[in-house]
N, C-alpha and C positions, 0 to 999 in steps of 0.2 A: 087600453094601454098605449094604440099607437098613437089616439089624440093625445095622450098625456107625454109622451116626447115629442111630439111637435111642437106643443108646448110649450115644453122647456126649451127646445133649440130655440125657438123664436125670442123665447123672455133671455136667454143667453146672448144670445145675438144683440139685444136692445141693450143689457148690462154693459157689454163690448164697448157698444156707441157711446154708450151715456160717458164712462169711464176716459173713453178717448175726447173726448169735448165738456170732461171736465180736466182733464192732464194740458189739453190745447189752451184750456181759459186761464189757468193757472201761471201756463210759462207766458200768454199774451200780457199779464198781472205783474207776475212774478223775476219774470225772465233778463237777463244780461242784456243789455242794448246795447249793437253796434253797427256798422252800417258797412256796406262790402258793396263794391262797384261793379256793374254787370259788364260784360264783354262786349264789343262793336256789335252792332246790326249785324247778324249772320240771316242773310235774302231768304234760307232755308229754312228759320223760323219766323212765320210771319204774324202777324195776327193773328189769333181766332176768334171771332165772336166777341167772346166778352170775357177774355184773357189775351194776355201779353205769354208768348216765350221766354223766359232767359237762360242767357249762360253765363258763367263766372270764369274767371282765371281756373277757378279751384274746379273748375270741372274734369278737366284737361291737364295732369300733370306726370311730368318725368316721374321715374321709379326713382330717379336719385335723389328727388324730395321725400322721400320716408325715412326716419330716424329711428334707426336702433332694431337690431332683427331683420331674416332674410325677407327677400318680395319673393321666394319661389314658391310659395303655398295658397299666393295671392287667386282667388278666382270670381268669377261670376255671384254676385252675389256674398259676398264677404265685407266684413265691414268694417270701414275702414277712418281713422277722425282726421281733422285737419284744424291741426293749431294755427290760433290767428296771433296777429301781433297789432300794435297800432300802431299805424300810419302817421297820420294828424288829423284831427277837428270829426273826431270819433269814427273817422275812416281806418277799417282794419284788410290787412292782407295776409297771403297763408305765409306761416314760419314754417311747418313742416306737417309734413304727413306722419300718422304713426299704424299699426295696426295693436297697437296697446291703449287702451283709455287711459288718455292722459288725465296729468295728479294737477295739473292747474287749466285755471279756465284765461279767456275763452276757446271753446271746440266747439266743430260742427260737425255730428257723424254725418255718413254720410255711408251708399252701400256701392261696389263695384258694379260698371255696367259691363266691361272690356279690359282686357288686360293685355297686352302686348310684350312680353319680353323678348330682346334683344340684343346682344354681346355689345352691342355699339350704341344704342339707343331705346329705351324700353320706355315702353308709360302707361299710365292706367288712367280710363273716362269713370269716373264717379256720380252717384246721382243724391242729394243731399234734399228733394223731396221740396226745392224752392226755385224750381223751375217754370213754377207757372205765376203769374201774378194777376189775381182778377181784378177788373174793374168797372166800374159805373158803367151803366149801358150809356153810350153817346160818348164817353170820355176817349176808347181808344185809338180813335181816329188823329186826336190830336196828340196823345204817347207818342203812336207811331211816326207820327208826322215830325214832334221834337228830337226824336232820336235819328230819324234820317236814312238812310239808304245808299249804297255803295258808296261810291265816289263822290256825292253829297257832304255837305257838312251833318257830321255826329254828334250828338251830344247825350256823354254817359250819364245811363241809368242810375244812382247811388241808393241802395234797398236798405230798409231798418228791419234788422231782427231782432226778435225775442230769442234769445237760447236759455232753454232750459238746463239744469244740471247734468243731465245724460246725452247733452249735444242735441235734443231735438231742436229746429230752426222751423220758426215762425215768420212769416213776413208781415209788417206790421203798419210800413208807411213804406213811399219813396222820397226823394229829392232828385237834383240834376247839377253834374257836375258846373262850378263856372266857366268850365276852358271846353269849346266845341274843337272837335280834330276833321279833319278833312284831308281826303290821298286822292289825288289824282294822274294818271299816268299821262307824259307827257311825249313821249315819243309812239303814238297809234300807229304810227306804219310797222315796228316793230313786233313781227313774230316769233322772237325769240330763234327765228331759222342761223344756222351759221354761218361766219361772213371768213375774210380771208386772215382774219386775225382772231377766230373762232368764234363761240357763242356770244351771243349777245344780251347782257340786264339791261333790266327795265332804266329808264329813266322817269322819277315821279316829285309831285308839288305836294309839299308838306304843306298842312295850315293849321297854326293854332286862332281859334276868333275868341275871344272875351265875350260871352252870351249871361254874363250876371251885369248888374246893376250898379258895380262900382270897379274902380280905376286897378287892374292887375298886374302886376310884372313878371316877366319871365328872364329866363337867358338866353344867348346866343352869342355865337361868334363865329369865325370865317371854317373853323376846324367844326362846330356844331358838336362841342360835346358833349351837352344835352342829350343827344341821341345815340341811339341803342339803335342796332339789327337785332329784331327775334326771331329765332326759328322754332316752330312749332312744333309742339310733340309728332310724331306718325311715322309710317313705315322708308327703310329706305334711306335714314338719316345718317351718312357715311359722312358730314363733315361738322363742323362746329363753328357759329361768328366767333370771327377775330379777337372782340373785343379791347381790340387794344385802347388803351383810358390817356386820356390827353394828360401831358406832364406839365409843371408848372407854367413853362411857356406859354401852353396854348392856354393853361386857363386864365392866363393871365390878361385874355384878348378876347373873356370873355366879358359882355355887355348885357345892361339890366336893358330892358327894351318896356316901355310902359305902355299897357293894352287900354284905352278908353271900350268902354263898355262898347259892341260892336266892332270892336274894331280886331283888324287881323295880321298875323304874321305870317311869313310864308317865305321858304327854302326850296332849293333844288336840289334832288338827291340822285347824283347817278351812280349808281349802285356795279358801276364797271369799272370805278376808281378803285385803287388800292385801299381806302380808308374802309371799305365796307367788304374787304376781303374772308373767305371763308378759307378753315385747315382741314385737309382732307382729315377724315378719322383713322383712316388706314396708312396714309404716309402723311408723319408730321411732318414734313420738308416742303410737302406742297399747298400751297396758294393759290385762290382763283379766285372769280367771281360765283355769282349765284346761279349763273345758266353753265357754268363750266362744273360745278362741284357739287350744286344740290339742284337741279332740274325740275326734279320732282317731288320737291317742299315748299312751304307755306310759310309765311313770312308776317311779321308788322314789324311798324318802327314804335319804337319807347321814346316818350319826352321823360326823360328826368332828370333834371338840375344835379349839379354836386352841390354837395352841403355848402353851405353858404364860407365856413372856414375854411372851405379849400378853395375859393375864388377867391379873387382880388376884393382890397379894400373900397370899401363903399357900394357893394352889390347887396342892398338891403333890400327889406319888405318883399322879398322874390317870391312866387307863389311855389311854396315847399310840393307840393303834389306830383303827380308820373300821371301819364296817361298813354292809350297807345292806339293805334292804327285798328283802319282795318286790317285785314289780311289780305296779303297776294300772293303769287307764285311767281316761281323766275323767268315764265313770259312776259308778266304786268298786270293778267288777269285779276281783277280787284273784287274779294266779297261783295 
């Protein structure tokens, strides 16, 4: 009798398997294709063996991306989808989080690791089961090497999934973004210590390089409104970037800048000027910088172009895409 349940647990267990790698073969088959960009080099995940780490935007998101129904039931373990939207050139980003399966595609479920709520800032880390990417034994040496490392030139990961109907995510192929990003902090003697006109931000060199094979354009101009401050989900988040959006004038100043393959842009950003000011969460009257209001947050910068009809005439062929930094903190510390 007890060989005869072993038995069956065993032939149970193989059923299981078989079942799950043919439901895997199916969506590899069958499955929605689209392609979602992984996050900066984070130094914490490094190589392993004969897998890559990733992370996604969609890892890491505020509670105020969920649509429709409360976050307070949200925990450990709960499962949660994330509506994609597309971008361009079959690159999709999240439209919203739900804790309902949603009625159109494409979704990525995806299960809670942490949940953080917040009166002023809350957010939840998700795990979506495509955080690992393996590869050819001898291959990851050069992954690693094209994606780069801190202060280095990056260049994003862009991943093809399979999604099946019920949101599971397959990883199927990668690519690599055409536009490399690169941060570098420019004021090193800088430890964020206070001076007589108080704390002090970072000062940092933005770069975008053209690492694809043909002629890119981007935008800029003296206002750079292209660029975005983010500040990253986490604890402690008592202010919010300014984001004040440049008005006709300034974009009117802005300039198509043409990238030959290799070649690079690069900005100074000092993040102690007013243009990159933060509002407190607790009093909306006050104003600061990033070592005065948020000390103890995490930051990147966003390249993203305004749509082409709200620039100036003749700012064509622009490279439509966003891309973003690594991360730092308001001493200049760079992932």
């Amino acid at each position: 009798m007890r060989s005869a349940l072993i038995i069956a647990a065993v032939v149970a267990q193989l059923l299981v398997l078989v079942i799950m790698a043919g439901q895997r073969e199916w969506i590899l088959q069958k499955g929605e294709r689209v392609y979602i960009r992984t996050a900066p080099v984070d130094p914490r995940d490094p190589m392993r063996g004969d897998y890559v780490r990733l992370s996604y935007a969609l890892n890491s998101q505020s509670l105020s991306a969920f649509k429709g129904g409360s976050t307070e039931k949200l925990q450990r373990g709960s499962r949660v989808y994330a509506v994609l939207r597309k971008h361009y050139d079959d690159l999709y980003e999240l439209d919203y989080l739900s804790q309902q399966r949603p009625t159109k595609m494409p979704f990525i479920t995806g299960r809670v690791r942490y949940v953080y709520d917040d009166v002023l800032q809350g957010y939840v880390d998700i795990d979506y089961g495509i955080e690992q990417l393996f590869v050819q034994q001898g291959k990851g040496l050069d992954i690693e090497k094209r994606r780069g490392q801190r202060d280095s030139l990056q260049v994003p990961m862009e991943v093809e999934l399979a999604i099946g109907d019920a949101g599971q995510a397959q990883i199927t192929n990668y690519r690599w973004s055409p536009l490399g990003i690169q941060l570098r902090r420019l004021d090193r003697d800088n430890t964020g210590a206070a001076t007589n006109d108080g704390p002090r931000s970072p000062v940092l060199e933005f770069s975008l390089q053209n690492v694809s094979d043909e002629v890119l354009s981007i935008v800029d101009g003296d206002s750079h409104c292209a660029l975005q401050l983010q500040m990253l989900s986490g604890r402690g988040g008592f202010a919010k970037p300014r984001y004040q959006l440049c008005g006709p004038t300034e974009l009117d100043k802005e300039q198509t800048i043409t990238l030959a393959p290799g070649q690079s842009h690069t900005v100074v950003v000092d993040l102690n000027q007013p243009r990159w000011y933060m509002q407190s969460s607790r009093d909306g009257d006050r104003w600061g910088s990033i070592a005065e209001l948020a000390a103890t947050q995490r930051f990147r910068l966003l390249y993203k172009p305004h749509s082409v009809s709200e620039l100036k005439t003749g700012l064509q062929n622009v490279w439509p895409g966003s891309i973003v930094s690594s991360a730092f903190n308001a001493r200049g510390q760079i992932d």
